[in-house]
Every structure is written in C-alpha cells, then in structure tokens.
C-alpha positions in Angstrom: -51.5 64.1 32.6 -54.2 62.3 34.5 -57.8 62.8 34.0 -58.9 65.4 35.9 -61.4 65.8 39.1 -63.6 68.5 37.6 -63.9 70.0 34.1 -65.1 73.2 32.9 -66.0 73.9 29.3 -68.1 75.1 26.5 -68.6 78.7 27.8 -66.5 81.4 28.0 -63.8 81.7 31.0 -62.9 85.3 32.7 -59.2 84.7 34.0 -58.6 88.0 35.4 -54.7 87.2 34.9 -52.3 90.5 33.9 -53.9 90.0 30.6 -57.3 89.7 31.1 -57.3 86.7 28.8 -60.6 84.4 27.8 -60.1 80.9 27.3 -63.2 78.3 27.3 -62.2 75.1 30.1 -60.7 74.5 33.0 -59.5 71.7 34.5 -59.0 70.8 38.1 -57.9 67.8 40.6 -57.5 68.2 43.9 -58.5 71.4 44.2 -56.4 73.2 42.2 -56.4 74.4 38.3 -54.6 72.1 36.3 -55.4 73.4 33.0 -57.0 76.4 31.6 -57.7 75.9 27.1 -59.2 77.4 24.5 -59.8 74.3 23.8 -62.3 71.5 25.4 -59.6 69.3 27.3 -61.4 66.3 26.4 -58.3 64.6 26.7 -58.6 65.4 31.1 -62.2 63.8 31.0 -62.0 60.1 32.7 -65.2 57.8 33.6 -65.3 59.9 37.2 -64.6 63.4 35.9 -67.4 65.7 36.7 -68.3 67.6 33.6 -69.5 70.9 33.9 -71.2 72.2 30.7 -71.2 76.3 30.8 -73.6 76.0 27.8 -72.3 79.4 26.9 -72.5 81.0 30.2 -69.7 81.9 32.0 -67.0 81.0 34.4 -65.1 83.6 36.2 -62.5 83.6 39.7 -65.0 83.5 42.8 -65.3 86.7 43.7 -63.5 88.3 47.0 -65.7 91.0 49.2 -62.6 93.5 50.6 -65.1 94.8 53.0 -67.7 93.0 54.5 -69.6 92.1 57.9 -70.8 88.0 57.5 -71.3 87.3 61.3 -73.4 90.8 61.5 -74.8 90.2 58.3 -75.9 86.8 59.4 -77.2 88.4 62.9 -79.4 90.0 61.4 -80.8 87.6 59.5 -81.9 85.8 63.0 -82.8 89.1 64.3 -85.8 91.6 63.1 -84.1 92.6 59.9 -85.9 95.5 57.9 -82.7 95.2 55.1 -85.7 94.0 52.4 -88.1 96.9 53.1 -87.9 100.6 52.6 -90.9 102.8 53.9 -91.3 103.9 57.8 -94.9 102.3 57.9 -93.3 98.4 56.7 -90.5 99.2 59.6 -93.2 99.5 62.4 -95.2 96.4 61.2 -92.5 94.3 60.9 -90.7 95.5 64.4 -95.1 94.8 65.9 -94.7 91.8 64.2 -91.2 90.8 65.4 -92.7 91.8 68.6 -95.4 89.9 69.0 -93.8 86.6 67.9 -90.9 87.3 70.8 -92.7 87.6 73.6 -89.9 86.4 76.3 -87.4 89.0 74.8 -85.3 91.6 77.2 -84.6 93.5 74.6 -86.1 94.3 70.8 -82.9 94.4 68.8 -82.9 94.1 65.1 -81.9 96.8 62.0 -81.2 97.5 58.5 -83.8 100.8 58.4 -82.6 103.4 55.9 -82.1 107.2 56.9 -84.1 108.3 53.6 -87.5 106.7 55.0 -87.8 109.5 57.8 -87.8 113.1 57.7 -84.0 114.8 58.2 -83.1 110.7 58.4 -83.8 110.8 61.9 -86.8 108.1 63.1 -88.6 108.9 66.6 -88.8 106.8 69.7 -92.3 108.0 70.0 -92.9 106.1 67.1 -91.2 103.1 68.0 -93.2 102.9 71.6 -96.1 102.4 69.6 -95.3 99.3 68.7 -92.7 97.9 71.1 -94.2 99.0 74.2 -92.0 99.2 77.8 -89.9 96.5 76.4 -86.2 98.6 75.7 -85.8 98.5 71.8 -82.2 98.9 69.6 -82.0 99.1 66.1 -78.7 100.1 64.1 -79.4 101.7 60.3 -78.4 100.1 57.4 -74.8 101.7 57.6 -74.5 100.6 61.1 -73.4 104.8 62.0 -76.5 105.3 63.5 -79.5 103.5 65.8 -83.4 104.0 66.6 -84.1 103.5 70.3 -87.7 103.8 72.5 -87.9 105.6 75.7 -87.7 102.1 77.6 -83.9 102.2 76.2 -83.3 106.1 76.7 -84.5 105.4 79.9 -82.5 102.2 80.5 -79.1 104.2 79.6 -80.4 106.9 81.7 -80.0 109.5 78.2 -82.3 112.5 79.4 -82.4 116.4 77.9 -79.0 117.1 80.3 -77.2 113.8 78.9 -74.2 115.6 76.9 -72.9 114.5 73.7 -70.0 112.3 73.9 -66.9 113.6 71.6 -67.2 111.1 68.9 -71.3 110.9 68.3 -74.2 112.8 68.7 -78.1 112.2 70.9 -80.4 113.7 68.0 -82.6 116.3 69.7 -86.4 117.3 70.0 -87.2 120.9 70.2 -87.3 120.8 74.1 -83.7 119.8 74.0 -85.0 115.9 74.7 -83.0 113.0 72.7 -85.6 112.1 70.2 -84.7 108.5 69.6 -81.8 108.8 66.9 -78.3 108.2 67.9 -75.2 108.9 65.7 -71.9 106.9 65.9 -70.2 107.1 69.4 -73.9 108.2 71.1 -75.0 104.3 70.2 -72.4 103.1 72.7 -74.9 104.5 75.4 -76.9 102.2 74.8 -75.4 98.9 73.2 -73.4 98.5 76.0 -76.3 97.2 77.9 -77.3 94.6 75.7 -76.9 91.6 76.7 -74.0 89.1 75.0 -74.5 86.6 71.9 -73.6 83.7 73.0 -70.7 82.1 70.9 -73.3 79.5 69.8 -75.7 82.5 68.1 -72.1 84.0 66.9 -71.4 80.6 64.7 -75.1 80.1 63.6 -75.3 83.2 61.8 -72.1 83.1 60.2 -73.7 79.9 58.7 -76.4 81.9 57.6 -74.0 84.7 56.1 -71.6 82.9 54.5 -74.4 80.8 52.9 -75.3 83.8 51.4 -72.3 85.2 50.3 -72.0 82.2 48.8 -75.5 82.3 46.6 -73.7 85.3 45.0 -70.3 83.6 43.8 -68.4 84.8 47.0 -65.7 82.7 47.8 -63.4 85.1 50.1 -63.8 88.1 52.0 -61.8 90.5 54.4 -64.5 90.9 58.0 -64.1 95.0 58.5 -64.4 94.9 62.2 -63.1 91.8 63.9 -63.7 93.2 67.8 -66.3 94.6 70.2 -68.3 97.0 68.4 -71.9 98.1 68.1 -74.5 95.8 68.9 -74.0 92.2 67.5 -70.4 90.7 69.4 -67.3 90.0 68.2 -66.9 87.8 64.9 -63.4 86.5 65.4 -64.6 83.6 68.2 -67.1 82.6 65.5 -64.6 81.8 62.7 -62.0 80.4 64.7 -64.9 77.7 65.9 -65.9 77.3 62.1 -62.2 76.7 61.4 -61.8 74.6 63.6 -64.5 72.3 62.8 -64.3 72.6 59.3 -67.6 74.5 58.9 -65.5 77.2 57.1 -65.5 77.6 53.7 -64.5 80.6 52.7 -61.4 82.4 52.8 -61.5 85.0 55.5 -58.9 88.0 56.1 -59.8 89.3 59.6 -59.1 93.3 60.5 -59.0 94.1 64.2 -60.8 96.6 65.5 -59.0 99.8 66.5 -60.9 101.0 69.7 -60.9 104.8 68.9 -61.4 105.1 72.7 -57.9 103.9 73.4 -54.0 105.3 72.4 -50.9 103.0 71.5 -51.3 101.1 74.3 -53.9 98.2 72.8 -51.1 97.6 70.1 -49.6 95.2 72.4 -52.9 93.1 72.5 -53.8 93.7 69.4 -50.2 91.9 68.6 -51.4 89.1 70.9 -54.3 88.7 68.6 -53.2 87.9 66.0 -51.1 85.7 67.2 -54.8 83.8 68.5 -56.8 84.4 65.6 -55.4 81.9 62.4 -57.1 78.8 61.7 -57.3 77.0 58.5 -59.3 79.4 56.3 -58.6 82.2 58.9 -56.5 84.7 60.1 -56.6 88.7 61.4 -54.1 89.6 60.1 -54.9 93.2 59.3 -56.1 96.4 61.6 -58.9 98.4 60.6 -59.4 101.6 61.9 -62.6 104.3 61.2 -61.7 107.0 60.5 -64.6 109.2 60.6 -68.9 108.4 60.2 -70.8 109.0 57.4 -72.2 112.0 55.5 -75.7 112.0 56.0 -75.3 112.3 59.4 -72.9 115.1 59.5 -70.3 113.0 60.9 -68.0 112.3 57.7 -64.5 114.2 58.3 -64.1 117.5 55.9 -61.5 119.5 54.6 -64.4 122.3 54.4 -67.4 122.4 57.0 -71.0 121.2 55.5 -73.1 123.3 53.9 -76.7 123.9 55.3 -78.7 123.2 52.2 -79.2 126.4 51.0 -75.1 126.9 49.9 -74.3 128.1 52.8 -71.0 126.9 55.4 -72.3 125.4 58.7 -69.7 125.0 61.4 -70.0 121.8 61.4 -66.6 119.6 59.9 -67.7 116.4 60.7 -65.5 114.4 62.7 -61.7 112.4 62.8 -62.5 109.2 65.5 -59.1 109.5 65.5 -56.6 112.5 66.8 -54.5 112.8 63.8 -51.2 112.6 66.2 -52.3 109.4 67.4 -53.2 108.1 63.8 -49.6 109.4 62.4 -47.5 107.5 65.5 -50.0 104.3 65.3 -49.5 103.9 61.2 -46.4 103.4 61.4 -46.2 101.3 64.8 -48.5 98.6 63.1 -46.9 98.7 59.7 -43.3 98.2 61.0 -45.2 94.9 63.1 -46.4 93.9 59.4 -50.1 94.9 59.5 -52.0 96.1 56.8 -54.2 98.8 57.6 -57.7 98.8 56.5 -59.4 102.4 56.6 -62.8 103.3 57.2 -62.3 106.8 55.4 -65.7 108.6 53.4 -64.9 112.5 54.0 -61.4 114.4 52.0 -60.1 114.9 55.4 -60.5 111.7 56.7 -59.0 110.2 53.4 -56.3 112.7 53.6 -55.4 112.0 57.4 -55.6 108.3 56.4 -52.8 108.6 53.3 -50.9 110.7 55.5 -50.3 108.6 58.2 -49.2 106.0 55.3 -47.0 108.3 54.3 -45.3 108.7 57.6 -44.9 105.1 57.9 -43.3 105.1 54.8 -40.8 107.5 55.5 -40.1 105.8 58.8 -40.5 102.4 57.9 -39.5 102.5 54.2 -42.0 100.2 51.7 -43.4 97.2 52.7 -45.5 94.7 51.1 -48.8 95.1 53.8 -51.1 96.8 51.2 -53.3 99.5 53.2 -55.9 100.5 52.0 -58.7 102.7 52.4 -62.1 101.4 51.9 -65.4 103.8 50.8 -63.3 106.8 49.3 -66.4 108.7 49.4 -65.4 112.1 48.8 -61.6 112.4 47.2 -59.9 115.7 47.0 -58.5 115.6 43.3 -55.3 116.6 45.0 -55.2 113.1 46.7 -56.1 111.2 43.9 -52.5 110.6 42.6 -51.4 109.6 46.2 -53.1 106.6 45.9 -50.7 105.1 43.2 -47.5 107.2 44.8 -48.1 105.6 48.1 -49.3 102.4 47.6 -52.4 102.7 49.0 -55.0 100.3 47.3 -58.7 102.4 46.9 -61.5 99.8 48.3 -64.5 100.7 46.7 -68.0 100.2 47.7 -69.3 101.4 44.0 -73.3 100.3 44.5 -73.4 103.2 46.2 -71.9 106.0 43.2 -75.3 106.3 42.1 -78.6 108.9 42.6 -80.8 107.4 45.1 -82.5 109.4 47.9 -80.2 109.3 50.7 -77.7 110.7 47.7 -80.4 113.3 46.6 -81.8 114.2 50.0 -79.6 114.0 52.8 -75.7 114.1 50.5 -75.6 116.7 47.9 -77.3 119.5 49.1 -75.1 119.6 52.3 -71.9 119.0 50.2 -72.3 121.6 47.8 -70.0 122.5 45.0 -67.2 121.3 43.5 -67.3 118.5 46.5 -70.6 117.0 45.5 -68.8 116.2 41.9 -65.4 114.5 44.0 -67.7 111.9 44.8 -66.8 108.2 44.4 -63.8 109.2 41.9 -63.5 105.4 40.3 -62.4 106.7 37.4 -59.4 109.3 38.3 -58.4 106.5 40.6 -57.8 104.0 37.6 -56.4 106.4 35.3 -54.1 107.0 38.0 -52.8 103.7 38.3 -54.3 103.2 41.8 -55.1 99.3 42.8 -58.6 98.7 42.7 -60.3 96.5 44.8 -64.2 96.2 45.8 -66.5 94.8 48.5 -69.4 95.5 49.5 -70.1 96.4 53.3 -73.1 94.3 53.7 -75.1 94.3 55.6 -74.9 97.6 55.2 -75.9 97.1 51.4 -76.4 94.1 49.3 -73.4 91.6 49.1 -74.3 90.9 45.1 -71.2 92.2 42.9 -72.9 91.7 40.0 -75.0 94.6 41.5 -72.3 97.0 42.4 -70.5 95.8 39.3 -73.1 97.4 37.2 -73.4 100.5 39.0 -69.7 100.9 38.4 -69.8 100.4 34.8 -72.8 102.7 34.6 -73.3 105.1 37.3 -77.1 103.9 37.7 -78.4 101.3 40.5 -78.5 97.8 38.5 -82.3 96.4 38.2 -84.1 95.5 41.3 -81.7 98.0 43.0 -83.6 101.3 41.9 -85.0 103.5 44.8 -86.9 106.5 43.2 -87.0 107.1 39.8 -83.2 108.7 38.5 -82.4 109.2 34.8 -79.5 110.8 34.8 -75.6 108.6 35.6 -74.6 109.9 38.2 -71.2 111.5 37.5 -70.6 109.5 34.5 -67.0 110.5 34.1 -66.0 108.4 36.9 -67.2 105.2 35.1 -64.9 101.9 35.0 -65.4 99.8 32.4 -66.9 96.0 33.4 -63.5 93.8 32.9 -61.8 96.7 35.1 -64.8 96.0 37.6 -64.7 92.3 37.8 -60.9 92.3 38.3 -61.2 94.6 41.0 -63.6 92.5 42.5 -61.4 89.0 42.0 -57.9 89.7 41.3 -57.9 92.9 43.3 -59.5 92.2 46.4 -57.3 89.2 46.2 -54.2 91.1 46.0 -55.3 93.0 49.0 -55.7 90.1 51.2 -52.8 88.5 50.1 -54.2 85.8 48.8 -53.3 86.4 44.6 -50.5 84.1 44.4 -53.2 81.2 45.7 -56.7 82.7 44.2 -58.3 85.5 42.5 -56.9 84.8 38.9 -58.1 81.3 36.8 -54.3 80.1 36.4 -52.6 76.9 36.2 -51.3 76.3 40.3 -54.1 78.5 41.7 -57.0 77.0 43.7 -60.4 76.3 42.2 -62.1 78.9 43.8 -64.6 79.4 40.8 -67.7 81.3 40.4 -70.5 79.9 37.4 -72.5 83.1 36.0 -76.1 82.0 34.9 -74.4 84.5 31.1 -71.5 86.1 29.7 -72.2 89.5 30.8 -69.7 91.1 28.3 -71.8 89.5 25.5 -75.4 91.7 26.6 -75.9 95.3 26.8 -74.3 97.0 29.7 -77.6 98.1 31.2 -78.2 94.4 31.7 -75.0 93.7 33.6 -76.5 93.4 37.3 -79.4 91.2 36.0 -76.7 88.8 36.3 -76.6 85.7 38.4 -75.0 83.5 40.2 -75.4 79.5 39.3 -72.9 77.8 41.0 -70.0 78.4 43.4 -66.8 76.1 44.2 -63.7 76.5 46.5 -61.0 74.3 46.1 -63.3 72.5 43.6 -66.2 71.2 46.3 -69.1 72.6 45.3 -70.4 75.3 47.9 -73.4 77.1 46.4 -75.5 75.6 43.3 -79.1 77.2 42.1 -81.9 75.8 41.7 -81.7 75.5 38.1 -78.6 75.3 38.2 
C-alpha cells in the first residue's frame, strides 16, 4: 500500500461501526479511510504524511446534527443575538445597545431571549419601547415558536385589541384585551411578513458564520429543518446552493422543505420541482419537514389530554395540530410514494401520534420503503407509542440537552402537564430498549450546537457544565438515561443513517470518507459527570482540515 495522506494514532479511535469497536490509527489518502489498526500504521507514514499524534485523546466520526438551522443560526450571529445572556435586564441593554450602534436601521430584528426570563414567559412591548423607541422592533425566542414586538410593530401590522387570533397562533393579551407584545407561532406571521428581505449576499455570509461554528464543535454534516420561507430570517436553500457552487461548502447538508401548513396537497407539485433545483455538490433537499404542532410552554404543543392549569386541574386548552390530520394522512403517503423522507416537528403525544399514524398509512398504501421518517423532539411520548417507533420504522430524533430540570422545565412545563404526562417526557430510554433508531441534533439556534453538551445530558439527565441554569440536584427522570457509546452513535452513525449518508460517513471504516472529529480526551476514560466538559480540537472532512483550536 502507498504511504498515506494523513495518519492518525496514538489515542484511542471511536468507530461507531455495528460493533462499536476501538482501535488506535487511522489512515487516510485522498480523503477517504484507508486503514483503521490497533496498531500504529507506521508502515503508511512517508516523508509527506501528515502525522497526527492523539497523545491519548481521542478520534471519533465527525459528528452529524439531524436537526439544525446554520443559515438562521448564522443570522443571528450578525443580528442582535441575546443567545449568550439570560436575565430580562441584559436583553434590554443589549437590544439599547444594538440600537444605538444601528442607527440607519428600518427595523430592530435580532433574538434568542428565553421564555423563563419573564413572568408567565411572556415579555412586554412596553418594555421594549423603552429602549427601541418608534423604530418597529422583532425578536423570535430561542425556540423560534414565539416573538417580542414594540408598539411601532403592533402598529405597523395594524394588531390592535379587535385583531382576532389566527387558527394556528395566538396575540398574548393585556388585561384590557390589548396584544401585549408576545406572539405565539402563526400570530408572528403578522408581523414578519413585513420585514424586509435578506439579500442572498447576507443569506451566504452567515452560513459562513454558522457552519464555522458548527464546525468548532466537530460537526461535519447536518440535516437544515426548514429549508423555505419561514419566520423572520429568509430561506436557507439559495444560500447553500451558492456555497456549493463555489466551493465554500464544507459540510454535508441534507435539506427538508418546508411544508407551508397554510397550504393542502397542492404545493407537492412544487415541492417536487424543488428538489429537483436544490442538489449541488455537498447539497441536496431531499427531505420534507413538516411541524406538527408548537411547543409546550406556550400552550401550543398538540395533546392527547388538554393542559392542566397549574393547580392539577384540566384547562380546555389541547394545544394545537398545524396540520388537519386528513390532510397529514393523504400528504404522508403522497410524498413517501415520490421518495421523500419526512422529517417531523412533533413535541406533544398527539402530535407524535398523528405523525406515526400518517406513516403508518403510507405504509399500508405504499408498502416499506427505505426514506427513513423521522420525528425530531419526541417531547412527550405516550408509552403506547413507544413500540411504534421500531414497528414502523420511524427513527426518534432527539434533541436530549433539553431532558433536563431547568426553569422553562420547572416553571412553565411540569406544572401544566401534570401526571403521569410530566414522567413521558423525553423517553430516550424506552425508545432504545425498544429497538427504535436513534439519531440526535441539536436545533440550534434554538439551543447550543455542542454534542458533547447534549451528549452528557443524555447519559445523565443533568445540564453538562457551563449549561446549568438554576441550581437542580435531582436527574431528571433518570430512567430514561442512554448510556454515552449509545449517545455518540446516535449522534454519528445515526444521524448518518438518517440522511443517507452511512454507507459514505458516520462510521470510522475502511472505504468511508475522512470526515473525522479530534476530542481534546477520551471521554469514556473520566467520570461521567465530566462528559460535556469535553472539547473539540480539531475537525476534518474528506481529510482537509476544517476546524483546529487554538492549542490544538
């Protein structure tokens, strides 16, 4: 054999294959593995081999995010992002701040505020005015299900005290009956659809930024959740096609088209035309994603039972399905017989329930395919749906950083879900021990993109260091616990799997490309509470070096 291009060795080496197997280097040329040893492979090493000594630290697949928002992400980064703070008084002086420095702005957009900062998780546009003045002002929460807006914007979209509620959102309300300056789910599109357009230019830059730092974390692939018109930031797909097309792309990237929930089965002829547009070199939408329902804290999360009130008691409130059911059981199986996957945005029992039943009537009209649906979040999990995961084929996407106390969790979850459905929460661990594909991501920016991070929490039920918000003994739900190598796979191998990309990455195998991650230890070898101090040191696709540390 010749000597190789790049050589790995003297740490320990994750392969993620069916066996989970450890060997110590890796050898690659021209971008592929060529060899993977217990041993050293000295015999590979030529006068221009690049050595790479792991110095016990270890090398594992680059890691695949099966849920994730780069361009947004990225957009925010160039925008006023309030991701990195946490309290209602460091939003307003950073938004003054932001303001101030932008002086020629239409509009103050930005994001990434937290509904735990503000009482009932529902911020003022009172407060806002203070600081943003007659200029209109938009900013999405950190889930991206909700928005804070001034009077300049209620006023702009013309939202007054007789502006009703449209059927897939809700204007949050003052006493007087007056929208407040919190808007849930379909109520943003009141708004956002006066914002003006990012140009494509913007769209490209802040992909740059976001796959950048994707990459910091060992992130070498990803599936975008929402390729399409939604919310405030554009759509991503014009921005990767221009990346792939000038090489700037160097990630793989599995794009899911947006489902407009405002539309029937007539957009599945465009969205055929689609993706027949959107593949270039490290790109293609090839998969549909359709929300199912909002999020929990806002009451908006789809339920087999309604909420309760806080005090044990049943609202009438169910939450909502974006989707009719009848449309979602006729669409499933339209798309799947085209050869989509379906990606689901699913965090309520009904809304996973509606989402494995429309895979179940494609199956029995279609019979099996190979497109690997699956439902990302998986929130709340009736234990009578757990076992239809493995039966239908439908791979569980889990965000896990979020199985974990924290205060939205403490204040604004459990005591409006009430028992038994508080304990059905993020069921990992029922999932895996019935034989349900696991795969992971992280929905940034929504939440941080690290794995290590989420990784943790997985393995132990508590937010990894640096993560903690408010001070939590207690695992949450312990029993639901995966163990770390069933983590990490589901993180490489099985968010490969689910883009259909394993033959080519997500295992360390002879054949496979050298999309490779460089972990700064071996975090099998330290105590488990230590798992998401874990870092990132260096990060290669195809064997060109994409992302290296400092001290690296």
């Amino acid at each position: 054999m010749p000597y190789a291009d790049l050589v790995f060795t003297g740490g320990p080496v994750f392969t993620a294959d069916t066996v989970r197997s450890r060997a110590g280097s890796v050898a690659v040329t021209d971008g592929r593995i060529v060899a993977v040893s217990p041993g050293d492979l000295r015999d590979l090493v030529g006068p221009s081999t690049e050595v790479v000594d792991l110095a016990g630290r270890m090398l594992i697949p680059g890691f695949q995010d099966a849920h994730v928002h780069p361009v947004w992400g990225g957009l925010d980064m160039l925008r006023c992002d309030l991701s990195e703070l946490g309290t209602a008084s460091e939003y307003l002086a950073a938004i003054g701040g932001y303001v101030r420095a932008h002086e020629d702005d239409e509009w103050i957009l930005g994001g990434g505020w937290q509904m735990s900062a503000f009482p009932g998780g529902t911020p003022t546009a009172a407060a806002l005015d203070a600081v943003t003045g007659d200029r209109p002002a938009f900013f999405p929460n950190r889930d991206g299900h909700g928005a804070w807006v001034n009077s300049a914007a209620l006023r702009r979209a013309g939202i007054d005290r007789d502006t009703p509620d449209p059927a897939d959102g809700r204007i949050e309300r003052d006493a007087d009956g007056g929208p407040s300056g919190t808007l849930h789910e379909g109520a943003m599109a009141l708004v956002n659809r006066l914002l003006p357009d990012e140009p494509l230019e913007r769209l490209t830059e802040a992909l740059r930024h976001g796959q950048r730092y994707l990459h910091s974390f060992g992130i070498t692939g990803w599936q975008d959740a929402i390729v399409g018109s939604y919310g405030d930031a554009g759509d991503p797909g014009p921005a990767y096609l221009a990346a792939a097309a000038d090489g700037t792309l160097t990630a793989r990237v599995v794009g899911a088209i947006w489902w407009d929930r405002t539309k029937g089965l007539e957009q599945i002829p465009s969205i055929l035309e689609r993706r027949e547009r959107s593949r270039g070199g490290r790109f293609a939408a090839r998969s549909v994603k359709v929300m199912q329902d909002g999020v929990a804290e806002n009451f908006t999360a789809s339920m087999l039972e309604p909420y309760c009130d806080g005090h044990g008691h049943f609202t009438d409130n169910s939450g909502i399905s974006f989707v009719a059911p009848e449309i979602l059981n006729e669409a499933v199986p339209l798309l799947d017989a085209e050869g989509f996957q379906l990606h689901f945005h699913a965090i309520g029992d009904r809304a996973v329930r509606e989402c494995l039943d429309a895979v179940e009537h494609a199956i029995a009209r279609n019979g099996r395919s190979d497109n690997r649906h699956h439902i990302a979040h998986i929130q709340v999990v009736h234990p009578e749906d757990i076992r239809r995961f493995r039966d239908l084929g439908v791979a569980a996407n889990m965000q896990s950083l979020w199985a974990t106390y924290e205060p939205q969790m403490v204040e604004l979850t459990l005591p409006f879900l009430g028992d038994p459905r508080s304990a059905w929460q993020y069921p990992f661990g029922d999932l895996l021990r019935h034989g349900a594909v696991l795969a992971a991501g992280s929905d940034w920016s929504v939440s941080t993109p690290d794995p290590m991070a989420a990784i943790h929490t997985a393995v132990n039920r508590r937010a990894a260091p640096g993560y903690e918000e408010g001070d939590y003994e207690d695992a949450f739900l312990p029993e639901q616990a995966i163990d770390l190598a069933t983590s990490l796979t589901a993180y490489t191998a099985g968010s490969a799997w689910v883009n259909h990309l394993d033959d080519v990455t997500g295992t360390i195998e002879v054949g496979k490309y050298a999309d490779l991650a460089v972990l700064d230890r071996d975090p099998f070898a330290g105590p488990a509470d230590q798992i998401g101090a874990t870092r990132t040191l260096q990060t290669f696709v195809e064997g060109e070096r994409v992302y290296a540390a400092p001290d690296a």
